[in-house]
ROSE-4610 file (N, C-alpha, C; in Angstrom, 1 decimal, always signed):
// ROSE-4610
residu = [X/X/X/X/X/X/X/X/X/X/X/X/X/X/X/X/X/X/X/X/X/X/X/X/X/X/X/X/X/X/X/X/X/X/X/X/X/X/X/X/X/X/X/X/X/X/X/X/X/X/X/X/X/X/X/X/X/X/X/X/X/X/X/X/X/X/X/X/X/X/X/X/X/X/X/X/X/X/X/X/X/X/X/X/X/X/X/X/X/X/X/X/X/X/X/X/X/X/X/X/X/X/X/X/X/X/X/X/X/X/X/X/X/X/X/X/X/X/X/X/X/X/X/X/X/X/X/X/X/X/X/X/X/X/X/X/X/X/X/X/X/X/X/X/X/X/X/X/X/X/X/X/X/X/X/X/X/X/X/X/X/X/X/X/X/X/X/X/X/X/X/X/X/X/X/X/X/X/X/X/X/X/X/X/X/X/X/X/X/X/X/X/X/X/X/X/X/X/X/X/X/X/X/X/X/X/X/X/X/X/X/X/X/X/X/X/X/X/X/X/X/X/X/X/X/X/X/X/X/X/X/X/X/X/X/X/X/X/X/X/X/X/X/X/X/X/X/X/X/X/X/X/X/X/X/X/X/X/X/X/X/X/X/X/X/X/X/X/X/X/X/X/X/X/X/X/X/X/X/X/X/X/X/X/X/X/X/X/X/X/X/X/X/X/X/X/X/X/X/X/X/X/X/X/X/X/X/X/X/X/X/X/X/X/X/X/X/X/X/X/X/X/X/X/X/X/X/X/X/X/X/X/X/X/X/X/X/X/X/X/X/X/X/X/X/X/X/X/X/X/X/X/X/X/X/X/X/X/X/X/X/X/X/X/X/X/X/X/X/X/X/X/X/X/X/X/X/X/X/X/X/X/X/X/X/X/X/X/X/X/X/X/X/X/X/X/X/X/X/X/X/X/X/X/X/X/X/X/X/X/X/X/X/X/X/X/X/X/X/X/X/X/X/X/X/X]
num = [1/1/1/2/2/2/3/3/3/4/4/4/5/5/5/6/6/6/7/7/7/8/8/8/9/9/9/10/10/10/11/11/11/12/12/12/13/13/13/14/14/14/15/15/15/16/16/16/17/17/17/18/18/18/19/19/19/20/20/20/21/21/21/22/22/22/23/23/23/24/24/24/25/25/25/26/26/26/27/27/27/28/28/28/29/29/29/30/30/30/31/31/31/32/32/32/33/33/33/34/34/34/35/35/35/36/36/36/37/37/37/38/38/38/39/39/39/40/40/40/41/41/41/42/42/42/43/43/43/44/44/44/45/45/45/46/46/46/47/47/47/48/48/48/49/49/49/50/50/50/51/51/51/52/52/52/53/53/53/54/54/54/55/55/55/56/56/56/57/57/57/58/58/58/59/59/59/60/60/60/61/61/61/62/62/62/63/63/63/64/64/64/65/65/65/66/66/66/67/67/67/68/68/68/69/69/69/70/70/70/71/71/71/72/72/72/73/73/73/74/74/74/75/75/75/76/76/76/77/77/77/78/78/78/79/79/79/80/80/80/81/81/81/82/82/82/83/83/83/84/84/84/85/85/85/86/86/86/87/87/87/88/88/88/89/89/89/90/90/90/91/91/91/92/92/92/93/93/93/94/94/94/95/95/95/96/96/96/97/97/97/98/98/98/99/99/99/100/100/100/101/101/101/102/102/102/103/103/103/104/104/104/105/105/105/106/106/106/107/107/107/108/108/108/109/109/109/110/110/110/111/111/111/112/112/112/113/113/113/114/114/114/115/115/115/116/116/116/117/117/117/118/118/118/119/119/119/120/120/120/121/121/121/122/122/122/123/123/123/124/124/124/125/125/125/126/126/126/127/127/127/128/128/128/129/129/129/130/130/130/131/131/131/132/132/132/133/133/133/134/134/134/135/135/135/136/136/136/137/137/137/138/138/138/139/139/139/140/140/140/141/141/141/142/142/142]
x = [-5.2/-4.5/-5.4/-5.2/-5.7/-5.0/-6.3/-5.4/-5.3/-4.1/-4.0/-4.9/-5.2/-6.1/-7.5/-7.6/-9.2/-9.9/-8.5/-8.9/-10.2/-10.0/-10.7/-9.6/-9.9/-9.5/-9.6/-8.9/-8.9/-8.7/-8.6/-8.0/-7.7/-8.1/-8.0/-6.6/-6.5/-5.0/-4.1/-4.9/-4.5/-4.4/-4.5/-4.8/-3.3/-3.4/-1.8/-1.3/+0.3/+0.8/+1.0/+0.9/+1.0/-0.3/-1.6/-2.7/-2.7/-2.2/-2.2/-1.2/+0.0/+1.2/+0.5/+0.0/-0.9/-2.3/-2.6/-3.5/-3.1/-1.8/-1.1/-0.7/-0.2/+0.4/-0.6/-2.1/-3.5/-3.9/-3.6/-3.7/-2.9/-1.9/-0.2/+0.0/+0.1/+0.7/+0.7/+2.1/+2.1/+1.1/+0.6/-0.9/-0.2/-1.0/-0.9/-1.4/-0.4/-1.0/-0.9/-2.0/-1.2/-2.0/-1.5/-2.5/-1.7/-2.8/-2.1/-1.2/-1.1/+1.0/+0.2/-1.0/-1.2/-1.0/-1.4/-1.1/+0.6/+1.2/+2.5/+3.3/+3.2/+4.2/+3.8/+2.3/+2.1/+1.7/+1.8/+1.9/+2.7/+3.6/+4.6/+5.7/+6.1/+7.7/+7.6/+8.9/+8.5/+8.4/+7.4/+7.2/+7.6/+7.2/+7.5/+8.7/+9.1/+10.3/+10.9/+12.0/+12.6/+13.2/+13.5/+13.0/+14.3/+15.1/+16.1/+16.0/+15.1/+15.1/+13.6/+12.6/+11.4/+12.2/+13.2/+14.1/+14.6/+15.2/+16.0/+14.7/+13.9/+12.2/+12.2/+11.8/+11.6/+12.5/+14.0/+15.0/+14.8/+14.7/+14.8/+13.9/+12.6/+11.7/+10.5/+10.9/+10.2/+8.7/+8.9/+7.7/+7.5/+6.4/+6.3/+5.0/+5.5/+4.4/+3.8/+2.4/+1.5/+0.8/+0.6/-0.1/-1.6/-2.0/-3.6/-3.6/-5.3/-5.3/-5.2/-6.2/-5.9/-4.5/-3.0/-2.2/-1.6/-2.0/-1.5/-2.2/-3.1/-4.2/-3.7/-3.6/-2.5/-0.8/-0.6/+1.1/+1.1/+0.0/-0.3/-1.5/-2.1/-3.1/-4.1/-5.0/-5.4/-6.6/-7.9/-9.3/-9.6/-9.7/-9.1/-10.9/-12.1/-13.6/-13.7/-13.1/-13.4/-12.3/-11.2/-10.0/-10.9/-11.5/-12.3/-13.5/-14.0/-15.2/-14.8/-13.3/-13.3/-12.2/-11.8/-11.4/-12.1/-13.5/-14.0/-15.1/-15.3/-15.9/-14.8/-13.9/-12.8/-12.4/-12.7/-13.0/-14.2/-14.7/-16.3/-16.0/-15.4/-15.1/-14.2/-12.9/-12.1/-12.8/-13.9/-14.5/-15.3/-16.0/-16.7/-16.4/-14.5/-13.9/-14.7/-15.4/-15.5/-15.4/-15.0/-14.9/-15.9/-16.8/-17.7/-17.2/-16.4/-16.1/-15.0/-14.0/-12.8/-12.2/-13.2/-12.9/-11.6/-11.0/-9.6/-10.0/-8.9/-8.4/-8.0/-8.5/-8.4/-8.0/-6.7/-6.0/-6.9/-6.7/-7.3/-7.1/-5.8/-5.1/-4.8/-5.9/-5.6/-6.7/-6.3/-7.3/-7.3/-8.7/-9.3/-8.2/-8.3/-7.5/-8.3/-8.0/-8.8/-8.1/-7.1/-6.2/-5.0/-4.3/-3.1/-1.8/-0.5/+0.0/-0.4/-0.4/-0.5/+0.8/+0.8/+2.2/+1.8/+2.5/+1.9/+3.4/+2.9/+4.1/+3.6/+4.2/+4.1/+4.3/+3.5/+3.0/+3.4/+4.8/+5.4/+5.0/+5.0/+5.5/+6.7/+7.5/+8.3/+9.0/+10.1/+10.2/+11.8/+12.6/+14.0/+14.0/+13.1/+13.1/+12.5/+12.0/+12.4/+13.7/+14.0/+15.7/+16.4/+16.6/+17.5/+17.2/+16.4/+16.0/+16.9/+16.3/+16.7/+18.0/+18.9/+20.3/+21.1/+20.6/+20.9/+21.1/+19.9/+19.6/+20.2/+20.5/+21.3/+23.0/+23.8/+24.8/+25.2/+26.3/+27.2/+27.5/+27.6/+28.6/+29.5/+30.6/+31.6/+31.5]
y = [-0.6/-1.1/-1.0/+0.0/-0.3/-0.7/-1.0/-1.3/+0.2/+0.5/+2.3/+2.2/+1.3/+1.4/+1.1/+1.3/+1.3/+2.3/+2.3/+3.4/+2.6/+1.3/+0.2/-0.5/-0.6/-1.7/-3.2/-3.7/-5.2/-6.6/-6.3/-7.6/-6.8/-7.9/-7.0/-6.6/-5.4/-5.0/-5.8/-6.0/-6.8/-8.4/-8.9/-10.3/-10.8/-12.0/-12.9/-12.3/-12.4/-11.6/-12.3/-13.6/-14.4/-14.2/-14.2/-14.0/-12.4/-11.5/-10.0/-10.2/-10.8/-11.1/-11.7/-12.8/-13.6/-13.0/-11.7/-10.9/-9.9/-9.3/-8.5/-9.2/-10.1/-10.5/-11.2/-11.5/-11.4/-10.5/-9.2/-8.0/-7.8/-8.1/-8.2/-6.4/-5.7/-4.4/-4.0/-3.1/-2.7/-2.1/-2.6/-1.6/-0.3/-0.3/+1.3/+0.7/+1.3/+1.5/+2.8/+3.2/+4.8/+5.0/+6.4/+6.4/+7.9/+8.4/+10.6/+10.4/+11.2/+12.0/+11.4/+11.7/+11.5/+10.2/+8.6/+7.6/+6.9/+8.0/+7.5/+7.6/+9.0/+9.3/+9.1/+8.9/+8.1/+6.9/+6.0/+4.4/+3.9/+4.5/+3.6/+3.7/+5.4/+5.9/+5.9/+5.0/+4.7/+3.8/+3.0/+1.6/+0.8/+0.5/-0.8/-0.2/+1.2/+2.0/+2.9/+2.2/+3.8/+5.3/+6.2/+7.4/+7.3/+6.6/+6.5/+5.6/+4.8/+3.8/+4.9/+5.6/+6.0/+7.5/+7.9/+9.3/+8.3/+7.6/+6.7/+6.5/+5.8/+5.3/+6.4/+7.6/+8.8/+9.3/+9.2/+9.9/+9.0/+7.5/+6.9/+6.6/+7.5/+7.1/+5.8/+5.0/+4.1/+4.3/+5.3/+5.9/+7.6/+7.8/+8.9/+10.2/+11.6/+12.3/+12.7/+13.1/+14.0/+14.7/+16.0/+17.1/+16.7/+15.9/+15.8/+14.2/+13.6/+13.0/+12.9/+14.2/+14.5/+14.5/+14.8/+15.0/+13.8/+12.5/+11.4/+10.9/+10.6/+10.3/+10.5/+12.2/+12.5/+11.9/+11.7/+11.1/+9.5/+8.5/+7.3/+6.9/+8.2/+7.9/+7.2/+7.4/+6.8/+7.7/+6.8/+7.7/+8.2/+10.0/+10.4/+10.1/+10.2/+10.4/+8.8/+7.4/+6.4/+6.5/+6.6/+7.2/+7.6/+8.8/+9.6/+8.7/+8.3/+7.6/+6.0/+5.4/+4.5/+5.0/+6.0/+6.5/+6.6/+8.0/+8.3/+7.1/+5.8/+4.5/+3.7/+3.8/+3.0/+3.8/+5.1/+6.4/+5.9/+5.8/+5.5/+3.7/+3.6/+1.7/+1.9/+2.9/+2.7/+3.5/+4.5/+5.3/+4.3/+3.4/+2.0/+1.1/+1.2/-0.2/-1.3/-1.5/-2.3/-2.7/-3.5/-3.4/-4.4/-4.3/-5.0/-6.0/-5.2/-5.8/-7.0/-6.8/-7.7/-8.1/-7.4/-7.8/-7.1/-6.3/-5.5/-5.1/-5.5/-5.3/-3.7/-2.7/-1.5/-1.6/-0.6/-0.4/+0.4/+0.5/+2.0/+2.8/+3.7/+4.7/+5.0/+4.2/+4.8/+5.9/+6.6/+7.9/+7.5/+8.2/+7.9/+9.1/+8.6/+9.2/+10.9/+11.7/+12.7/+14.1/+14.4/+15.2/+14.7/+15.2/+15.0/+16.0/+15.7/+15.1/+13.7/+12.5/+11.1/+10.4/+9.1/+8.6/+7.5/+7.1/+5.8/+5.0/+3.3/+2.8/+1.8/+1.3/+0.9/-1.1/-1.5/-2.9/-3.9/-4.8/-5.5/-6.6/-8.3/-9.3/-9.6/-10.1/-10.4/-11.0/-11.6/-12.7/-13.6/-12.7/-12.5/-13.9/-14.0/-14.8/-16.3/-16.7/-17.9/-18.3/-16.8/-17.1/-17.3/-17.0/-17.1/-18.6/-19.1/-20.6/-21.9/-21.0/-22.1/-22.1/-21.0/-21.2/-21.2/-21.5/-21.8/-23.4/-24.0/-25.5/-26.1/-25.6/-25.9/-26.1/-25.4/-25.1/-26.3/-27.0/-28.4/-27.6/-28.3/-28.0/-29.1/-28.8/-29.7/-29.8]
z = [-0.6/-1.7/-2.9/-3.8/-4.9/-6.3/-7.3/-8.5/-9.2/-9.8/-10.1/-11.8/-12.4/-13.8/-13.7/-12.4/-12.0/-10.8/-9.7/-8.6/-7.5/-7.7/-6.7/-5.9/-5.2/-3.9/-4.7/-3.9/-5.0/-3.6/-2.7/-1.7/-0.1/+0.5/+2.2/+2.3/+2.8/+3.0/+4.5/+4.9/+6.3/+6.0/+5.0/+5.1/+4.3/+4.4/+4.4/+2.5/+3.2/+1.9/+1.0/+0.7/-0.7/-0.9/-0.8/-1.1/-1.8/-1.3/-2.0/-3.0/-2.8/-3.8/-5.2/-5.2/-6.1/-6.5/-5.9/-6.9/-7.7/-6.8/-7.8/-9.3/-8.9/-10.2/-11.0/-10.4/-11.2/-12.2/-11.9/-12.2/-13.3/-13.1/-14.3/-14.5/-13.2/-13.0/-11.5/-11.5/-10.0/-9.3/-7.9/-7.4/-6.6/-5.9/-5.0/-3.1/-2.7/-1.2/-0.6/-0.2/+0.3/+1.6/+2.1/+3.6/+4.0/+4.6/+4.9/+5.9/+6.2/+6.9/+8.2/+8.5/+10.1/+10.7/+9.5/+9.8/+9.4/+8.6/+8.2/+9.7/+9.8/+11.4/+12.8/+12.1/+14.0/+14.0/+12.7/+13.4/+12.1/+11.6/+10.7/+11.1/+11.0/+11.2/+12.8/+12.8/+14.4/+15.3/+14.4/+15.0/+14.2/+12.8/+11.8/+11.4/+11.0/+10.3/+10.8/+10.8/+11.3/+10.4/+11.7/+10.4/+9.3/+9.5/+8.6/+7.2/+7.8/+6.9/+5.8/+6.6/+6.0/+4.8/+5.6/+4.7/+3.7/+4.0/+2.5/+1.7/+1.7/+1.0/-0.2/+0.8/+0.3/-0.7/-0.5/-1.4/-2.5/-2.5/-3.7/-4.2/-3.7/-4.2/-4.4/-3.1/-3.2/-2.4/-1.7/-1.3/-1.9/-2.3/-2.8/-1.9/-2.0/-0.9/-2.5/-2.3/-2.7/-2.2/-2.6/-1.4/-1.7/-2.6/-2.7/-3.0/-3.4/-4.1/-5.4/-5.8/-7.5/-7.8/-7.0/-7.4/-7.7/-6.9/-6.8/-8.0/-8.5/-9.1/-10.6/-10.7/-12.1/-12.1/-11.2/-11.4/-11.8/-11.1/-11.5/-12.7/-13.1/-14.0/-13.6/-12.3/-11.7/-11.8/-12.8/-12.7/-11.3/-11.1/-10.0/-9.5/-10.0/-9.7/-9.0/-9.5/-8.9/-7.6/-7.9/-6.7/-5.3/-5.5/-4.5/-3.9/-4.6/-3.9/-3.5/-3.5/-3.1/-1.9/-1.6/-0.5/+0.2/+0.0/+1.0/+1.4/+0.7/+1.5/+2.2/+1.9/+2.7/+4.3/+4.1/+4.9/+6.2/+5.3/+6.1/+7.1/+6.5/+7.3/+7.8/+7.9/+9.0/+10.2/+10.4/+10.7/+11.8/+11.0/+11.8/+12.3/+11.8/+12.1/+11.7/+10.7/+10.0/+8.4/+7.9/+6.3/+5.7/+4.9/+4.6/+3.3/+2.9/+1.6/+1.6/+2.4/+2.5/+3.9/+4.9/+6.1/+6.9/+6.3/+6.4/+7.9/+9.1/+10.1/+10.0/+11.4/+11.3/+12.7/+12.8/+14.0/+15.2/+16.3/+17.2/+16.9/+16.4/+16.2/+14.6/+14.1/+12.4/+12.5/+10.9/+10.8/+9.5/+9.5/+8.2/+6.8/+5.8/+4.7/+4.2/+5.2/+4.7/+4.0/+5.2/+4.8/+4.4/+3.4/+2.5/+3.4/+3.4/+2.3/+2.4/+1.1/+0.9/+0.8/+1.0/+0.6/+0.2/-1.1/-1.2/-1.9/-2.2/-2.1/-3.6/-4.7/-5.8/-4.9/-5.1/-5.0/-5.9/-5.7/-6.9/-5.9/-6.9/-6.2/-6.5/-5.1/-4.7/-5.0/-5.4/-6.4/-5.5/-5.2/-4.4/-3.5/-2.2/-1.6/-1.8/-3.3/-4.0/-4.6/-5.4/-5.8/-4.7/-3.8/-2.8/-2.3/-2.2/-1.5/-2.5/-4.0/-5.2/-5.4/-5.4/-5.0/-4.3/-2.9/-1.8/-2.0/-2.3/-2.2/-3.5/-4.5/-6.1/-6.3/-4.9/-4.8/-4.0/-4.4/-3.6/-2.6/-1.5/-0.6/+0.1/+0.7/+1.1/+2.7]
């Protein structure tokens, strides 16, 4: 997870999601999550997604491919030189399964971000499932 106006990591990607929600909106811009073809189709599409739901992502854009970093990099304006070097150390810690910086939980079956294509996903907080509570609870019922 990075912030795309710096090309740094900002918060463990594995840790509780109001904590990553409430840094995003620290930030006050959408971040970036991304990760290569080898970790999308062999531990997302499939298990958390299915391929239908990952082909819809894609057509509308909520997930986007890039054949490189630099390519990703120029499409989000994302200083591609800090980009690179906070990959290939985030590289280096899934590598060790360990993360020194934020503690980020690394699966058995992840691979480090080396080869492209990338996919990454634009990082908003959520806002939907407060509305939904507050007019659920606002509304009389009989």
């Amino acid at each position: 997870m990075i912030d795309p106006a710096t090309g740094k990591r900002f918060i463990k990607e594995t840790g509780n999601r109001k904590v990553r929600a409430d840094a995003i909106v620290a930030i006050g811009h959408p971040c970036l999550i991304y990760t290569c073809e080898a970790n999308v189709m062999g531990e997302i599409v499939g298990r958390n997604m299915t391929q239908k739901l990952f082909d819809h992502a894609m057509k509308t854009t909520v997930v986007r491919k890039f054949a490189t970093l630099k390519d990703m990099a120029d499409f989000y304006k994302i200083p591609y030189d800090q980009l690179e070097k906070t990959n290939n150390t985030f590289n280096g810690y899934m590598k060790a399964k360990k993360d020194p910086n934020f503690g980020c939980q690394f699966f058995d079956n992840s691979k480090p971000n080396v080869e492209g294509p990338f996919y990454v996903v634009r990082l908003y907080r959520a806002f939907t499932t407060a509305w939904a509570v507050s007019k659920s609870t606002t509304t009389r019922r009989s």
